[in-house]
N, C-alpha and C positions, 0 to 999 in steps of 0.2 A: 504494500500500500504506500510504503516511502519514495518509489520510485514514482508512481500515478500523485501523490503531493507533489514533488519535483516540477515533474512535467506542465502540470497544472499551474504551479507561482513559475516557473519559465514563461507560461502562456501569458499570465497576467502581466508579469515584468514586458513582454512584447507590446500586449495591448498601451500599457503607462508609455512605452517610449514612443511608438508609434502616435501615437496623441502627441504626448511631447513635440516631438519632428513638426507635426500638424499644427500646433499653435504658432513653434515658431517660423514656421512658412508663411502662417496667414497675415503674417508684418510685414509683407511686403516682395512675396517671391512673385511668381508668375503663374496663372491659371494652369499651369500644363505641369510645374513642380506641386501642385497645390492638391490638382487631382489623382497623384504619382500615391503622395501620401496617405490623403483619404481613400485611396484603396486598399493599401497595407495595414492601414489603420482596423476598416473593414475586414479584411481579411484575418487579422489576425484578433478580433473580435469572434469573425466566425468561430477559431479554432477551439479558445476558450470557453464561448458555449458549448459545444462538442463537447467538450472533456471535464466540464461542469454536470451534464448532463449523462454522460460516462459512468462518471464517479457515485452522482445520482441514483444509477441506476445500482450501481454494484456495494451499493448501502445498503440499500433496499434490499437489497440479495444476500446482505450478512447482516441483517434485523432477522429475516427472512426465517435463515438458517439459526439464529442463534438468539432467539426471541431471548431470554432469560437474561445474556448476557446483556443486553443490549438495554433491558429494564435496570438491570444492576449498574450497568455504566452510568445511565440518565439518572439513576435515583444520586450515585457518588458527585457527581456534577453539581445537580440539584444543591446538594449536602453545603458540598464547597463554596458557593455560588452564595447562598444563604449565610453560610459563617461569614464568609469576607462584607457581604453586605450589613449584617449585623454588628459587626465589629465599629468604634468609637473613636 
């Protein structure tokens, strides 16, 4: 599952520079370097949903599989979540 995280903040890291690039073209480049990057930009939005959606899936499929586990994770979460919020 560390390697589909990986892949996933690689994707996102794409998507942030890719905007990046985009913003700073739109100061002043040219329609044709402007539409260059709003496609990589896009494109590399595409990928991240894909593999958002990937991931989605293959959660679902180890809830799925391991109903119990998955109550015990969300209940320790819960727990932690709750202390630190309670805390002063």
């Amino acid at each position: 599952m560390d390697a589909a995280g990986d892949k996933l903040m690689d994707d996102y890291r794409e998507v942030v520079a890719a905007a990046e690039e985009l913003l700073k073209a739109a100061s002043g480049q040219d329609a044709e370097r402007l539409q260059e990057l709003r496609g990589r930009a896009e494109e590399a939005l595409r990928k991240a949903r894909a593999r958002m959606e990937d991931a989605g899936f293959q959660l679902e499929a180890q809830v799925r599989d391991h109903p119990l586990a998955a109550v015990g994770i969300a209940a320790a979460v819960g727990l932690v979540v709750g202390l630190l919020l309670a805390r002063k």
